[in-house]
C-alpha positions in Angstrom: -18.3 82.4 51.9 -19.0 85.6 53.7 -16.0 87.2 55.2 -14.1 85.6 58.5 -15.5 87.9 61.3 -19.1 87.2 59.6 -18.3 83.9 59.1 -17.7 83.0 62.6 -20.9 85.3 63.9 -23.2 83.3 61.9 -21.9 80.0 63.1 -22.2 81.7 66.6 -25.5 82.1 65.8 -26.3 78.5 64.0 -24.9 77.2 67.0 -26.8 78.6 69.6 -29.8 78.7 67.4 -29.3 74.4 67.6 -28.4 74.5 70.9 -31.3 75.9 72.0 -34.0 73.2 70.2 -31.9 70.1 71.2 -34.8 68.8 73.1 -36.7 70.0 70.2 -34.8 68.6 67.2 -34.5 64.7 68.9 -38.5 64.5 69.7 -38.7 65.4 65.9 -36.2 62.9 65.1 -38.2 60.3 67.1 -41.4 60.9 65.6 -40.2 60.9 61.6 -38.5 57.1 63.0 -41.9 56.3 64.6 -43.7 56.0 61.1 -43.5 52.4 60.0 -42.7 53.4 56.3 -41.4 50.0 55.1 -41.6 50.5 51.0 -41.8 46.5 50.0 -44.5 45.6 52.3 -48.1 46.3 50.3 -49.7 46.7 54.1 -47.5 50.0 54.8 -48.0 52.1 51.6 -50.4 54.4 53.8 -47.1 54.7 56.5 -44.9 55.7 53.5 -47.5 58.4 52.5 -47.7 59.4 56.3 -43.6 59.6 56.0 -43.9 61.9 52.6 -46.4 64.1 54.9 -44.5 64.7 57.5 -41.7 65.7 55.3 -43.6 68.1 53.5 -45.0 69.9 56.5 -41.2 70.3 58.1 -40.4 72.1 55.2 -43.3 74.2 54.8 -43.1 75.8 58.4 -39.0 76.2 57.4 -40.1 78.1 54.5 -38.7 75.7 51.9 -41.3 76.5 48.1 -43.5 75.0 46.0 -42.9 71.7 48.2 -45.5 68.7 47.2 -45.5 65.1 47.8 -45.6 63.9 43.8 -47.4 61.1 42.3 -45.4 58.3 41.0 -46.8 55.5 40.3 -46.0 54.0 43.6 -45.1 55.9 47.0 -44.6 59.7 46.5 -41.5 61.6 45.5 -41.1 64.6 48.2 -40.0 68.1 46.1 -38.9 71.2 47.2 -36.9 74.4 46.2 -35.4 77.5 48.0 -33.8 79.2 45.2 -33.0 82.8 46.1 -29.4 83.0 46.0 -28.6 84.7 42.9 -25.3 84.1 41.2 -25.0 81.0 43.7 -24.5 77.0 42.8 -27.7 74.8 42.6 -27.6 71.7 44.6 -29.9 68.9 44.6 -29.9 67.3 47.6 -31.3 63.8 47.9 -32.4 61.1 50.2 -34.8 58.0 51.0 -37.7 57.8 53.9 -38.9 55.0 53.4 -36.9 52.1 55.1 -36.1 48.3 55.3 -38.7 45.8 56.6 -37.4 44.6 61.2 -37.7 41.3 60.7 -36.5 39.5 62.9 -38.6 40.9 65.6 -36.7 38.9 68.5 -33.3 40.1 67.7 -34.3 43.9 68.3 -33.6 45.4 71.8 -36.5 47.6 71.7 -39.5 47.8 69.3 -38.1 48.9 65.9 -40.5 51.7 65.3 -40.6 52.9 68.7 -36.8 55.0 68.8 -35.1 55.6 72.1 -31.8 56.6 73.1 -29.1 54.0 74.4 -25.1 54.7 75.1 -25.4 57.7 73.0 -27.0 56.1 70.0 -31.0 56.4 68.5 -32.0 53.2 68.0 -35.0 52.2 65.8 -35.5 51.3 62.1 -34.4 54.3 59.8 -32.4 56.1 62.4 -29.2 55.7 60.5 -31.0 54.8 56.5 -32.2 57.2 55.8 -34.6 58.9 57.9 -31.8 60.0 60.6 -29.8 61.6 57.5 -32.6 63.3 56.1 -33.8 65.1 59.3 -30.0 66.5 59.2 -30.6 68.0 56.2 -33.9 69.5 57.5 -32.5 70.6 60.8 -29.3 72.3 59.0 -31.8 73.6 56.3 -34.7 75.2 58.9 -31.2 76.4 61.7 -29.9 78.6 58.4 -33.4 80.0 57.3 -33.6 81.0 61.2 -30.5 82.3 61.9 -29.5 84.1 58.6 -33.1 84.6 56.8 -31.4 83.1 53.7 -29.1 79.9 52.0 -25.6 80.6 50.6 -26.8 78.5 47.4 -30.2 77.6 46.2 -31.4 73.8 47.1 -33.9 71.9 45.2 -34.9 68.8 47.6 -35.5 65.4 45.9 -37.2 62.2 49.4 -38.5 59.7 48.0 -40.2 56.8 49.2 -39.1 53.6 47.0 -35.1 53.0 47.4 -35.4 50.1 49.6 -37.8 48.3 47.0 -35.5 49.7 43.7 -36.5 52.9 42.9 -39.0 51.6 40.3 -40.6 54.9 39.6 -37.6 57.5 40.2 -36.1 57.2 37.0 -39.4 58.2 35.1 -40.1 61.2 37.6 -36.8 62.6 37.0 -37.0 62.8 32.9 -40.3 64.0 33.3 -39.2 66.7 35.7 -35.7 67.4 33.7 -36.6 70.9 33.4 -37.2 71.7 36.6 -34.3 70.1 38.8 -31.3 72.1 36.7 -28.8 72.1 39.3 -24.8 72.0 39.1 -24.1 69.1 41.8 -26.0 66.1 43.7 -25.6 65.7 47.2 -26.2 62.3 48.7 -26.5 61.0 52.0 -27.1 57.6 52.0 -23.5 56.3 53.1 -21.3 56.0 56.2 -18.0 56.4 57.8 -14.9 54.3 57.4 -14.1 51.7 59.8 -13.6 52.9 63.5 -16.2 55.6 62.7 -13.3 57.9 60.8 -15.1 60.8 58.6 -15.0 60.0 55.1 -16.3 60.1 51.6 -17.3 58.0 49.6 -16.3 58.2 46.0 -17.7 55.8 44.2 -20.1 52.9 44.3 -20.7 49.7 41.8 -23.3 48.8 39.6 -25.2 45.9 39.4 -26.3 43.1 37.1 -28.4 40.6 38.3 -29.5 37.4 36.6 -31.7 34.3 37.2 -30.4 31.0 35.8 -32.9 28.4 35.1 -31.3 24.5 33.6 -34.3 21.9 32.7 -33.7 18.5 31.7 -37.2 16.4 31.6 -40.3 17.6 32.2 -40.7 15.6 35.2 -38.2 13.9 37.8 -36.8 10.5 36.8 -36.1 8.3 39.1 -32.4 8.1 39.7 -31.7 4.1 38.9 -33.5 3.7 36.2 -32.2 6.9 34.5 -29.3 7.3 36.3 -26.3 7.3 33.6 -28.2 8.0 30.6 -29.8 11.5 31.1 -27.7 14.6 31.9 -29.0 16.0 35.5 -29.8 19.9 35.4 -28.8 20.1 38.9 -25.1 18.2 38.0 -25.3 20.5 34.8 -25.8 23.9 37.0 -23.2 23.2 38.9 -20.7 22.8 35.9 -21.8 26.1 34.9 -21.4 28.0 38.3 -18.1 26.3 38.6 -16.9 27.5 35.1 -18.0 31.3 36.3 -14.4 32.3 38.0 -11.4 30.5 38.2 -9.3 29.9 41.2 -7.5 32.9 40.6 -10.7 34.8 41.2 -11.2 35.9 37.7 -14.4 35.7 36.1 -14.2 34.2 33.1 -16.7 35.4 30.9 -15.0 36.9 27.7 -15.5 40.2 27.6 -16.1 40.9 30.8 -13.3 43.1 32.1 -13.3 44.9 28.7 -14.7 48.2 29.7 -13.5 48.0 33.1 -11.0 51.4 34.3 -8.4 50.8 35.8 -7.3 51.9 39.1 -4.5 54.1 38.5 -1.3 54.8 40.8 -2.8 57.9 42.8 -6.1 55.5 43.1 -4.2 52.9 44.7 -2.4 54.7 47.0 -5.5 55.5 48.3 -6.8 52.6 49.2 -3.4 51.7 50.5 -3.7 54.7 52.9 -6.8 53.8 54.8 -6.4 52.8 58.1 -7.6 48.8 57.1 -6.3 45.9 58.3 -7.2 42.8 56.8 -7.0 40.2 59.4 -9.0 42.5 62.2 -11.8 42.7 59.0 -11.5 39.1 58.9 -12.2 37.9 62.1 -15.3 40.7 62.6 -17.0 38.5 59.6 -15.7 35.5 61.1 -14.5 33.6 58.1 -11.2 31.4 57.9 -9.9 33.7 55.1 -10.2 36.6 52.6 -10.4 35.7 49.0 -11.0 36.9 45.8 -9.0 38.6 42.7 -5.4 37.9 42.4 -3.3 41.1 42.6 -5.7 43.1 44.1 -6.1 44.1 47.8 -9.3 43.3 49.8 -10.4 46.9 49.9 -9.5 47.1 46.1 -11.6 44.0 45.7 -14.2 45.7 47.9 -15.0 48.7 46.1 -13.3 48.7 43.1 -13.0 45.8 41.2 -16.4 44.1 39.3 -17.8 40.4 40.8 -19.5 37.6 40.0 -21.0 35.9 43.1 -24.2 33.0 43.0 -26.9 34.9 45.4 -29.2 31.5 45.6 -29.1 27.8 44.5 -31.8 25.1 44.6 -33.0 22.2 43.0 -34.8 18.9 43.6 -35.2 17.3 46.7 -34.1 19.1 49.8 -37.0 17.8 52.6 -35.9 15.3 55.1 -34.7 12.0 53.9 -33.9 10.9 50.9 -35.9 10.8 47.4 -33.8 9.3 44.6 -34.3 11.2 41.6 -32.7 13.5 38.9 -34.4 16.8 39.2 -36.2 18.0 36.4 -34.9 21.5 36.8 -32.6 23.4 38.5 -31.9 27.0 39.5 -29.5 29.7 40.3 -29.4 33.5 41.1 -26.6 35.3 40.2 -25.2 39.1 40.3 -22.0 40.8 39.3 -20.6 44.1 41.3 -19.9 46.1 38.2 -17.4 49.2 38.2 -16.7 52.4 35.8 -17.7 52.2 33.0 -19.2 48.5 32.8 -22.9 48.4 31.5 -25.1 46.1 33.3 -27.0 45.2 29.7 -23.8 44.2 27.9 -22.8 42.2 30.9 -26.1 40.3 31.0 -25.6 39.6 27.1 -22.4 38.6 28.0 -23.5 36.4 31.0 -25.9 34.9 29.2 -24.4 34.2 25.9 -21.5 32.1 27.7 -24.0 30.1 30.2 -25.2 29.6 26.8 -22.2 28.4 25.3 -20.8 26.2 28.7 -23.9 24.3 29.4 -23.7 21.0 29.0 -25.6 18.9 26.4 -28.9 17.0 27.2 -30.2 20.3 29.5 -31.9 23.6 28.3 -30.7 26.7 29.6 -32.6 30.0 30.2 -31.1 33.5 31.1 -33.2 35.9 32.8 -32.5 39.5 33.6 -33.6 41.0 36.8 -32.4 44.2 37.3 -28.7 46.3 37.6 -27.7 49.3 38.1 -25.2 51.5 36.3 -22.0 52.4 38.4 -20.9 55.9 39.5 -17.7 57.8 40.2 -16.7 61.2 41.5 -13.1 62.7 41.0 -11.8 62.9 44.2 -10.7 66.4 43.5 -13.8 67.3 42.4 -14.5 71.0 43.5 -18.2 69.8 44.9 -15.8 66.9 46.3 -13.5 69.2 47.5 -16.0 71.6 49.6 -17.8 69.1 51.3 -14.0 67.8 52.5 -13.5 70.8 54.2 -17.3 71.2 55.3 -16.7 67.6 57.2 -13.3 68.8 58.3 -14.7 71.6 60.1 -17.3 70.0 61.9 -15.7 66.5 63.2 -12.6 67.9 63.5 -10.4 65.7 60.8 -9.9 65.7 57.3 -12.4 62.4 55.7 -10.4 59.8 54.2 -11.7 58.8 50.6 -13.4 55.6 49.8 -15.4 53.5 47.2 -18.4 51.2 48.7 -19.6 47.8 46.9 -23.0 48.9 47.0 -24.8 50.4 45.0 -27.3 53.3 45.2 -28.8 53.7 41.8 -29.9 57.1 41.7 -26.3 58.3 41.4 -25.8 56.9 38.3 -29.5 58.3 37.2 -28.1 62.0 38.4 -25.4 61.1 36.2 -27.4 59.8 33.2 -30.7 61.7 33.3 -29.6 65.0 35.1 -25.8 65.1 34.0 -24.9 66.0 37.6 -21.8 64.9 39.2 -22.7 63.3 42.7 -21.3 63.9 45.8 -22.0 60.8 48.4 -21.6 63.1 52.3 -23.4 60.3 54.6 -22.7 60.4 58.4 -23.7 57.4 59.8 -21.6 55.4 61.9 -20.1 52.2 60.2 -21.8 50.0 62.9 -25.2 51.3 62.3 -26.7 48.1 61.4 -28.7 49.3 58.6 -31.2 46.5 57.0 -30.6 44.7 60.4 -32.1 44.6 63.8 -31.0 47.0 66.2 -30.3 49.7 63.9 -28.6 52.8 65.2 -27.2 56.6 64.4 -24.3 57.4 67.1 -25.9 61.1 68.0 -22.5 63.1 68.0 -22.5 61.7 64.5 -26.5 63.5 64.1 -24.9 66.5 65.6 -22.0 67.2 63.9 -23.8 66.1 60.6 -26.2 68.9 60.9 -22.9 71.2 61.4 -21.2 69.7 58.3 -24.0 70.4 56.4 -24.6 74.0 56.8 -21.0 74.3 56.3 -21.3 72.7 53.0 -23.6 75.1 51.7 -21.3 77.7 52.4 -18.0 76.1 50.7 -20.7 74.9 48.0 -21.3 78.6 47.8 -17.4 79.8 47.1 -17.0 76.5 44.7 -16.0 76.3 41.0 -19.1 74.2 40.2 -21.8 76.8 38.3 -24.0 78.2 38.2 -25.1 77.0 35.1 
């Protein structure tokens, strides 16, 4: 970083620079939230390519290079570089615009595409995933070029338009364009704070292995007294297979299964224990009698750092009003499993599926499907990339972040990992409470505002890190 005095001047300057465009910088945020880019619905691929545009036309007037919406396949990939700070770390900074469908309609306060401002929150779809977290990195981006002329490191941007429908075409985009996205760190914001809004970091997310089962007994329903007792019933029989899944200690009890599994060691434990959690306050916020799961393991262990095995969907036979006595002739189950380092979502299908395989019970035929996963992904917490954007976060909300590991899973961390051998820093700002993929979605603003200030920060701890360049 530059030295102290000149430190502090710049941030002078940052700061009055965003003081002055508040007005500014919120009507901007309002219009990228006002473009209905909802990736899974066919009838809004033209608002996704409206959302790439706008994108691309911010970062031109910044100054940002050789920016381009890029074809795909599906909705474009949004590039761009600034890479004039010699002897600096590369970064790769990443995030989504395209966002969840609203449904349901009635549950929303306001119309979901048309943002306004309530109790100090932005309200409207995207405002908190993704599009809110992206116009921070644009605003601390275009604030630094202003102010300074220059970035402490060089930045190669990476918005694309497909997470919220599985990022079907990133993976392909990014070996084709290995070459040109060398960088020496990843830096994701997709995630939020810890409970109560505390600054954090999240370290890690799961995988994810996701399966279909499919039991069929005849090829036809029987009818249920004249068959009744002589004919196994797929519907009976998928239940004796869910059943066998996980035992009562919460185990899952597919051999194999926890074979590649890491485990949490002391200093990993300790940090879980040192979030400010408490169980029975998390509890009655779901509204559920009681927390289950793993024996030996702590609900935020459970949470984010141990794999699962949970039935998504069931269904099977007659379910209309009434009753219609029969034995289905088929039956059906989705199921997924939260995987952790260093699981591999193909070798737990096989897994799955060989012991559905070898459980099911005779007189039905089983199928096992595979649907999609994800691989899992971990950063050291002390990580120098880690380490800088601590201190970055630190110095613009005022408190060190607490460390964390999500359940979810974002899949192009583990692609970073696996096509672009980049470690993968997750710095999201969203409030816990933002309702992502839910009606009334919502970015608390002081969060937006600080964000912006924790970015431009990073890039100058980013600048004094041992991470490159390569």
């Amino acid at each position: 970083m530059p030295p102290t005095d000149t430190l502090a001047a710049a941030e002078a300057a940052l700061e009055q620079y965003l003081e002055s465009r508040h007005t500014e910088r919120l009507d901007s945020y309002k219009d990228f939230l006002r473009i209905p880019s909802i990736s899974t619905l066919p009838e809004h691929a033209a608002d996704c390519r409206r959302a790439a545009q706008f994108v691309v036309e911010d970062l031109r007037a910044m100054g940002v290079e050789h920016v381009a919406a890029e074809e795909t396949g599906g909705h474009p990939v949004v590039y761009g570089d600034w890479l004039h700070a010699d002897g600096a770390p590369t970064v790769l900074v990443y995030g989504h615009y395209d966002v969840q469908p609203v449904d349901p309609l009635d549950l929303w306060h306001s119309p979901p595409f048309e943002p306004v401002i309530e109790n100090g929150r932005m309200l409207a779809r995207g405002a908190a995933d993704d599009k809110g977290q992206i116009h921070m990195h644009l605003r601390a981006i275009e604030a630094l070029l202003a102010t300074r002329g220059k970035l402490p490191v060089n930045l190669r941007l990476v918005f694309e338009g497909e997470e919220e429908s599985s990022s079907e075409h990133l993976d392909a985009w990014l070996e084709a364009n290995r070459a040109r996205l060398t960088a020496d760190v990843a830096v994701i914001s997709d995630t939020s704070f810890f409970e109560g809004n505390i600054p954090s970091i999240t370290l890690g997310l799961r995988g994810l292995m996701y399966a279909q089962i499919d039991v069929t007994g005849s090829p036809v329903d029987l009818h249920s007294g004249t068959y009744g007792g002589s004919v196994e019933n797929p519907a009976n029989a998928l239940c004796q297979i869910v059943a066998a899944l996980k035992g009562p200690d919460g185990r899952i009890r597919i051999p194999g299964f926890y074979d590649d599994v890491v485990p949490l060691s002391d200093a990993e434990r300790q940090a879980f224990a040192d979030l400010p959690f408490d169980d029975d306050s998390y509890r009655r916020g779901i509204g559920v009698a009681a927390l289950v799961g793993e024996v030996g393991y702590t609900a935020l262990e459970r949470r984010g750092a141990r794999p699962t095995l949970d039935v998504n969907g069931i269904w099977g036979g007659f379910e209309g009003e009434g009753s219609k006595t029969i034995i289905p002739a088929h039956a059906h189950a989705k199921v997924s499993c939260r995987l952790v380092t260093a699981q591999d979502p193909d070798r737990i299908f096989e897994l799955f599926r060989d012991f559905v395989a070898e459980i099911a019970p005779p007189g039905v035929r089983t199928e096992v499907q595979l649907i999609g996963g994800g691989q899992p992904s971990l950063t050291p917490m002390d990580h120098p990339a880690t380490q800088a954007a601590a201190r970055a976060i630190e110095h613009a909300f005022g408190r060190a972040p607490v460390y964390m590991r999500e359940g979810g899973s974002i899949p192009v961390c583990a692609s970073f990992e696996r096509i672009l051998g980049l470690p993968v820093v997750l710095a999201g700002f969203t409030n816990p409470d933002d309702n992502a993929h839910a009606p009334n979605e919502s970015m608390v603003l002081d969060n937006y505002e600080r964000g912006i200030r924790a970015i431009a920060r990073l890039w100058d701890e980013l600048a004094e890190a041992d991470i490159g360049p390569r």
